[in-house]
C-alpha positions as CSV (number, residue, x, y, z in Angstrom):
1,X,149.0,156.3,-11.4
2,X,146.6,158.7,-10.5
3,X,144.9,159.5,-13.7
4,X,144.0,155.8,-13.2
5,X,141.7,155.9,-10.1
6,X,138.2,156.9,-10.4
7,X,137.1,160.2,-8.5
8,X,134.7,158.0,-6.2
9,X,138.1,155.9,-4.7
10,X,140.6,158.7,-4.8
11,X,140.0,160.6,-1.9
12,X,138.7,157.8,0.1
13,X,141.4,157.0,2.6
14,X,143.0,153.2,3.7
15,X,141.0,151.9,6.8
16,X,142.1,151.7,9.5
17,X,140.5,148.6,10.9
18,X,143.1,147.0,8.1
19,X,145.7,148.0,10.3
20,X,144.0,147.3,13.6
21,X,143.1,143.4,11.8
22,X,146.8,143.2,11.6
23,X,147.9,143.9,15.3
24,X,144.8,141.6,16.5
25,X,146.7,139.1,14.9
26,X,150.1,139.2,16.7
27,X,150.5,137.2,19.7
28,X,152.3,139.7,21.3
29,X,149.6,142.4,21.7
30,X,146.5,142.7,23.9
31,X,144.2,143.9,21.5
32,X,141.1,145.6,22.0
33,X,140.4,147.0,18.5
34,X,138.8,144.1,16.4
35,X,135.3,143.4,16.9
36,X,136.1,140.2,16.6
37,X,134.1,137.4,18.2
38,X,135.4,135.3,20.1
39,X,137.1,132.1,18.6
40,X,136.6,129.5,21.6
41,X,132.8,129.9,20.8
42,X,133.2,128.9,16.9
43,X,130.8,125.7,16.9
44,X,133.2,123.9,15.1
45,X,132.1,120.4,15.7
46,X,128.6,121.4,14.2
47,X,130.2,123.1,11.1
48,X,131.9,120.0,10.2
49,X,129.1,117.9,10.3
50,X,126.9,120.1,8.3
51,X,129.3,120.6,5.4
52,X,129.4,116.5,5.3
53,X,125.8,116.4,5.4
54,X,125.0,119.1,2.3
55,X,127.8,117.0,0.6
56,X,127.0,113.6,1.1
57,X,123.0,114.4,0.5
58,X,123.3,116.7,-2.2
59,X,126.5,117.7,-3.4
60,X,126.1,118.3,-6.4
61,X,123.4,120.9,-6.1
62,X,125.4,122.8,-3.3
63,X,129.1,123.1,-5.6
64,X,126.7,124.8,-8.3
65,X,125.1,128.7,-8.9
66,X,122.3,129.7,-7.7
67,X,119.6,132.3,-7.2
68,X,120.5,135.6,-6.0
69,X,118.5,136.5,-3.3
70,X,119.6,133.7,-1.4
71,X,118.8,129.4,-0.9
72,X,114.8,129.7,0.3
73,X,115.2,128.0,3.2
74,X,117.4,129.8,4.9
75,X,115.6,132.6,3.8
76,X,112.4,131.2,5.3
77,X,114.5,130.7,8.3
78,X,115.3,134.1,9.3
79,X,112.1,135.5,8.4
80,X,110.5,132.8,10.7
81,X,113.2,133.4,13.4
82,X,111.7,137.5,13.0
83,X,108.6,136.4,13.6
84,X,109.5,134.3,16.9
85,X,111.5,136.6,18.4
86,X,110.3,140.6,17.2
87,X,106.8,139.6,16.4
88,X,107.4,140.9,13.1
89,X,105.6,139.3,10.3
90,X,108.7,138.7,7.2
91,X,107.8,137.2,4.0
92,X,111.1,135.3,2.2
93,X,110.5,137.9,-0.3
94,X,111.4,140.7,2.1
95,X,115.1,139.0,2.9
96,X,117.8,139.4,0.7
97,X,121.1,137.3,1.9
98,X,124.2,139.4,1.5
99,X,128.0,138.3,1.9
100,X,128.5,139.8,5.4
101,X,126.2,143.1,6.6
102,X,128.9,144.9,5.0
103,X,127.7,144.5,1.4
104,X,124.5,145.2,2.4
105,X,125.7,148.5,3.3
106,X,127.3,148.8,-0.1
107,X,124.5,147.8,-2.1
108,X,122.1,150.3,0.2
109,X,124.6,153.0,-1.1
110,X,124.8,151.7,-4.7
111,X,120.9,151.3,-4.9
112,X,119.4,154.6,-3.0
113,X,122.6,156.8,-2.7
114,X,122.9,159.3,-5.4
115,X,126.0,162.1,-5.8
116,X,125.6,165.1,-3.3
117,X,122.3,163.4,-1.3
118,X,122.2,163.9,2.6
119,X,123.0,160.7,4.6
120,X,122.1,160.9,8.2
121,X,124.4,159.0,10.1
122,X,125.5,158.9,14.3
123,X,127.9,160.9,16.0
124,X,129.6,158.6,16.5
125,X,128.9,155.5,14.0
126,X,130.4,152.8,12.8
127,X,133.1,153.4,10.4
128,X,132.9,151.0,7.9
129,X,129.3,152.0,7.0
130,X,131.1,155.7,6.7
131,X,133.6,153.9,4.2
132,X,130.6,152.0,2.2
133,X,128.2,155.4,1.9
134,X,131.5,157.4,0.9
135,X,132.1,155.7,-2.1
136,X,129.2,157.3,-3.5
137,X,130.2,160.5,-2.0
138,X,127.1,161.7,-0.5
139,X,126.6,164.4,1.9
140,X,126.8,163.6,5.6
141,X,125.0,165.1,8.1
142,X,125.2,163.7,11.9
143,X,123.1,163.6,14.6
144,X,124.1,163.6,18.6
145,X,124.1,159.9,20.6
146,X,123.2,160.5,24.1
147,X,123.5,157.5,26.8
148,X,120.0,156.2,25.0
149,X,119.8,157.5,21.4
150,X,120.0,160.5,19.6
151,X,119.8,163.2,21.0
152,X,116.0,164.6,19.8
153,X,116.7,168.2,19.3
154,X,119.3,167.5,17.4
155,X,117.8,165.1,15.1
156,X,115.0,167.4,15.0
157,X,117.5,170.3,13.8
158,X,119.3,168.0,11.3
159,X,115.8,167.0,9.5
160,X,114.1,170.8,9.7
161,X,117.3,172.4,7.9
162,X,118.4,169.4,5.5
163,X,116.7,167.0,2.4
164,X,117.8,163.7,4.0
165,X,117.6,160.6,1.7
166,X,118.6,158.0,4.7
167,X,119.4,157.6,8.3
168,X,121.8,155.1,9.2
169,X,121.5,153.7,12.7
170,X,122.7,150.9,15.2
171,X,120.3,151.1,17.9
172,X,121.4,148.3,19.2
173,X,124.7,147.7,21.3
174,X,125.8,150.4,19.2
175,X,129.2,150.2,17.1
176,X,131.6,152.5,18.6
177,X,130.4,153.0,21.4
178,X,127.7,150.7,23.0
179,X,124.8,152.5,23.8
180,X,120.8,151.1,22.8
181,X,118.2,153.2,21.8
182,X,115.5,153.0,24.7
183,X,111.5,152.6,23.8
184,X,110.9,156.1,23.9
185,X,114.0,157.4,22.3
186,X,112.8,155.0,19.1
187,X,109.1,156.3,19.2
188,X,110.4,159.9,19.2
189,X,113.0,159.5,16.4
190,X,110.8,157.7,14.2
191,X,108.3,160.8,14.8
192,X,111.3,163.1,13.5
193,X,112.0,160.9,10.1
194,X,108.2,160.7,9.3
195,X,108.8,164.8,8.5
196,X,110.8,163.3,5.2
197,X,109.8,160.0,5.3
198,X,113.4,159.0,4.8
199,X,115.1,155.4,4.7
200,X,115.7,154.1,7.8
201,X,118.6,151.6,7.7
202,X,118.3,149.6,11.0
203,X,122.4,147.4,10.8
204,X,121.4,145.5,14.0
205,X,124.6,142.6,13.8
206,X,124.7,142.5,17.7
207,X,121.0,142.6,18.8
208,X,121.2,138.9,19.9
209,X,124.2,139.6,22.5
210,X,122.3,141.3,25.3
211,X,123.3,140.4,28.7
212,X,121.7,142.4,30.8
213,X,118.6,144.8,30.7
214,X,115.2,144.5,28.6
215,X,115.1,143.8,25.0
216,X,113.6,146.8,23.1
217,X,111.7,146.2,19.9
218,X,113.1,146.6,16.5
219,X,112.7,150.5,14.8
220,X,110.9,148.4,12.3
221,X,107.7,148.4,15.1
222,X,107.7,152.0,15.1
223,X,108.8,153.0,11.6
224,X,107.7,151.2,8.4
225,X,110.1,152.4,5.9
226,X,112.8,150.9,8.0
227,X,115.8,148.5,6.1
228,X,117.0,145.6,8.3
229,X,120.6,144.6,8.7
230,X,121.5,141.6,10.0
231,X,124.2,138.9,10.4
232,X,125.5,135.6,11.1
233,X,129.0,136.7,12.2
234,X,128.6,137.3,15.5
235,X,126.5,134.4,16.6
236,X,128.0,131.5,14.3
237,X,131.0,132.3,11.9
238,X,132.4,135.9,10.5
239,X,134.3,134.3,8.0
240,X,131.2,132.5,6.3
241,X,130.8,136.2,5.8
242,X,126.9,135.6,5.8
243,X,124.6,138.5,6.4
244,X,120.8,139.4,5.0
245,X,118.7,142.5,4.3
246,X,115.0,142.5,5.1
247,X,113.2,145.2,3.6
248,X,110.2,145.9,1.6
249,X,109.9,143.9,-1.4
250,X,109.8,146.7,-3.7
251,X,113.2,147.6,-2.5
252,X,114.6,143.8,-2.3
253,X,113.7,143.8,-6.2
254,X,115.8,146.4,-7.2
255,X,118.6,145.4,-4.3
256,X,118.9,142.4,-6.0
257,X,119.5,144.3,-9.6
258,X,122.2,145.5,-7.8
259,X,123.9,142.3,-6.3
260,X,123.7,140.9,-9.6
261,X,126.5,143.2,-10.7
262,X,128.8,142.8,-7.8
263,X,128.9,138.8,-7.5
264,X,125.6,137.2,-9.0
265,X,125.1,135.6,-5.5
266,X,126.6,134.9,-2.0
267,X,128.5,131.8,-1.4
268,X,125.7,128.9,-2.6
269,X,127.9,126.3,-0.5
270,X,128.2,128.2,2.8
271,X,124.4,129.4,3.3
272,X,123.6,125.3,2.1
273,X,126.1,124.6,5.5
274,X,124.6,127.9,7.5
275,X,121.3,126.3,6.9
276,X,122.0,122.6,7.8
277,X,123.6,123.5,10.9
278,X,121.2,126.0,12.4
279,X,118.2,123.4,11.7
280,X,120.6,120.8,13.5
281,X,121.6,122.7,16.7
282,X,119.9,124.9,19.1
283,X,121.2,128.3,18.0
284,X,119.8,129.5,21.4
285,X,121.6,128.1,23.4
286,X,124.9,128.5,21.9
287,X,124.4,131.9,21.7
288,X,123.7,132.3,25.6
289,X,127.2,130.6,25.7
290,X,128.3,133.5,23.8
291,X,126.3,136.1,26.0
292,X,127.6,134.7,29.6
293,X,130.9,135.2,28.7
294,X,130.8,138.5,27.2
295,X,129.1,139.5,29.7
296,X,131.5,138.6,32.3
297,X,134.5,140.5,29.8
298,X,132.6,143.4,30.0
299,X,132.3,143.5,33.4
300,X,136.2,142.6,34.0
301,X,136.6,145.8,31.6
302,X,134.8,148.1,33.4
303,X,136.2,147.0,36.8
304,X,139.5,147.6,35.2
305,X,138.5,151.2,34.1
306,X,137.2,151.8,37.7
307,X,140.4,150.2,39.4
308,X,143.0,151.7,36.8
309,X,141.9,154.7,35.4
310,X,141.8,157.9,36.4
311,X,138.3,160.0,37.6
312,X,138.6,162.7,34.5
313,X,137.8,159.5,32.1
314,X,134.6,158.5,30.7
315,X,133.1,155.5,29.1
316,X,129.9,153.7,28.2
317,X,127.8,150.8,30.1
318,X,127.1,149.0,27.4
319,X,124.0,146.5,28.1
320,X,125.0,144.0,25.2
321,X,127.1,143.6,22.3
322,X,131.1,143.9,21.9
323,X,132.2,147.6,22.8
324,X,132.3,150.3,24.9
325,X,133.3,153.9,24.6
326,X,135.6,155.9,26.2
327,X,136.3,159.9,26.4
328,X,139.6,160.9,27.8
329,X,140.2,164.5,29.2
330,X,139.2,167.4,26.6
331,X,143.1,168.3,26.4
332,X,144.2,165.0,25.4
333,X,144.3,162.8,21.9
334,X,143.5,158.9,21.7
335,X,145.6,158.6,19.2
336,X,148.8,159.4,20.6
337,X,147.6,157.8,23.0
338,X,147.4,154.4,20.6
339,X,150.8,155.0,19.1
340,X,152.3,154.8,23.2
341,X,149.8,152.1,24.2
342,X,150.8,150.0,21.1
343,X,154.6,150.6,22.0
344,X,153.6,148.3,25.1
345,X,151.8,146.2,22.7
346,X,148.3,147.1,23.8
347,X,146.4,148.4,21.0
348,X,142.3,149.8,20.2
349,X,140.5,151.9,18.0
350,X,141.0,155.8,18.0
351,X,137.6,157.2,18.2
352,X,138.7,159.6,14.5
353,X,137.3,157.5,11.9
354,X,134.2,156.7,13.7
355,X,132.8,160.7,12.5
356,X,131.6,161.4,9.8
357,X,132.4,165.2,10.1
358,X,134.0,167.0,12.6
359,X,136.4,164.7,14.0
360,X,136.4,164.4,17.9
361,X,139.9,163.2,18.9
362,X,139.7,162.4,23.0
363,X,137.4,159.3,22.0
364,X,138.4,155.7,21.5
365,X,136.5,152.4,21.2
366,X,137.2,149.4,22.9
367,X,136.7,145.5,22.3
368,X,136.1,142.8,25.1
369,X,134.9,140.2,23.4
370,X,137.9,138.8,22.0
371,X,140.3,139.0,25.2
372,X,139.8,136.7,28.3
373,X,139.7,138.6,31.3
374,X,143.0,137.6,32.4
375,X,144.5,140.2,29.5
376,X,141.5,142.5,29.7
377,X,143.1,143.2,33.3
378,X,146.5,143.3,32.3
379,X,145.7,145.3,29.1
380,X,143.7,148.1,30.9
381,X,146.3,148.4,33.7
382,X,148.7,149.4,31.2
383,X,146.3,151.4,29.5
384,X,145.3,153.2,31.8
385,X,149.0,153.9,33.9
386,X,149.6,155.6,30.3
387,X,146.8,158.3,30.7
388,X,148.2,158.6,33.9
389,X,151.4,159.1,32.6
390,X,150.0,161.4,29.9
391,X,148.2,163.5,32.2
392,X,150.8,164.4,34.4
393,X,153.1,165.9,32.0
């Protein structure tokens, strides 16, 4: 069998989100792994009577293929809806729509990642973006988070001693572990990538869930040659699997090269249906729906850390978005921690496959956005009586 498998798959492990997917879905387990939105805010109701509408108006049209960077309108859309809310001037020419942020990832690596190039990523960051760049093994080098973005000297250190092609970055509500870039932290890392003028590649999928604190501009305001992930998972439906990429349109033209070898273009029907509904409803306010209650998880989380677990632990304050971090004692690993927790059918994410490198294994990430607060309480309780328990022996 393995004479079969090409050299860019073999060594690239199973991930482990496909086991975590699996646990979310038994009934049984508290689960704080997924990032999963939250179900009871799927706008349903307004779904169904958009995919009536592009039927009965023009169904036809919407059953049949289309152009590959994505229906116009929709397009138009999100580059007006950039416009509203960063200030940002978009053309439709600059967007590309992508099934789900994560093939944007993969057709970043296919387009501008070449064998052996340096890709600048977090320490942590989020690991399917690791999964996406690996595949066209590049080198990685990683840079520091601190509570409000890299940390400088670091990134300064990174960029003097290496050729990097791109930095990857969620300065927003990071994924693992929560934290946002502040103002300054942006001006002085886009100060560092102008040394190499290097790809910035902004995924920002959770920059519309911020519950508390000021909104920060995007990097794109402080660094031109910045690539724009973004999303409608989150906010409307994750299994639309509907996502964009705005960037120059120099690199949009040959993106698009590149999408026309993986699957010509993203589901015609559902961006018709992603389009009808958001010019239908009030996206705003259903997405301050969204941000109330998450915000109230998150703070039924970190009560629950405060109330259940010991001192010695740390973990993020995340000011938006879907996780936070923790850091258990130095002497102690999160994931035999998992394998005990899941025993009492509470599961998360081991903080392991969230590095790129040097693997750091007292970290863990956890979800509160898919778990009312009733089970966040009951979850973390149990959680955190078992780094008790662990401590003490």
């Amino acid at each position: 069998m393995e004479r079969y498998i090409s050299k860019r798959i073999k060594n690239i492990p199973k991930s482990f989100l496909t086991d975590i997917f699996k646990l979310a879905a038994d009934e049984k387990v508290i689960s704080f792994g997924g990032g999963l939105p939250n179900p009871k805010f799927f706008p349903i109701k307004g779904i169904q009577n958009a995919c009536n509408k592009v039927l009965e108006d023009d169904g036809a049209n919407v059953l049949q293929y289309s152009i590959t960077e994505g229906y116009l309108p929709l397009r138009e859309y999100i580059a007006k809806r950039y416009k509203d809310k960063e200030g940002i001037d978009v053309s439709s020419d600059e967007i590309l729509i992508t099934s789900g942020s994560q093939q944007g990832l993969d057709l970043i690596g296919k387009t501008f990642v070449n064998e052996e190039e340096n890709v600048l990523v977090e320490k942590p960051s989020y690991l399917g973006a690791i999964e996406a760049f690996s595949v066209y093994q590049p080198n990685f080098c990683e840079v520091v988070l601190e509570d409000d973005g890299p940390n400088i000297d670091s990134l300064n250190e990174v960029v003097d001693e290496n050729k990097i092609k791109l930095f990857y970055a969620i300065p927003n509500f990071q994924n693992p572990s929560g934290i946002t870039y502040s103002a300054e932290k942006r001006q002085k890392t886009a100060e560092v990538l102008r040394k190499q003028n290097m790809i910035l590649i902004e995924d920002n999928p959770y920059g519309e869930l911020r519950f508390m604190g000021e909104p920060v501009p995007s990097m794109k305001k402080y660094y031109d040659n910045t690539m724009v992930l973004g999303s409608f998972s989150k906010i409307v439906s994750p299994s639309f699997r509907m996502g964009w990429i705005y960037a120059k349109k120099e690199f949009i033209e040959k993106l698009v090269v590149a999408k026309q070898a993986a699957d010509f273009h993203t589901n015609y029907f559902t961006q018709r249906v992603m389009y009808q509904y958001l010019i239908d409803n009030n996206i705003d306010d259903h997405i301050k729906t969204i941000v109330d209650s998450y915000g109230e998880q998150r703070k039924t989380m970190i009560d629950a850390i405060e109330k259940y677990f010991p001192k010695e632990v740390e973990f993020t304050r995340p000011e938006g978005g879907m996780f936070l971090w923790m850091t258990l004692p130095n002497n102690m690993s999160a994931m035999d921690l998992f394998y005990k927790a899941v025993e009492k059918n509470v599961a998360f994410v081991p903080g392991i496959p969230f590095y790129a490198g040097e693997k750091i294994e007292n970290t863990l990430r956890l979800n509160y956005s898919n778990v009312d607060s009733e089970m966040i309480n009951t979850g973390m309780k149990i959680l955190g009586d078992t780094v008790k328990e662990m401590m003490e022996k």
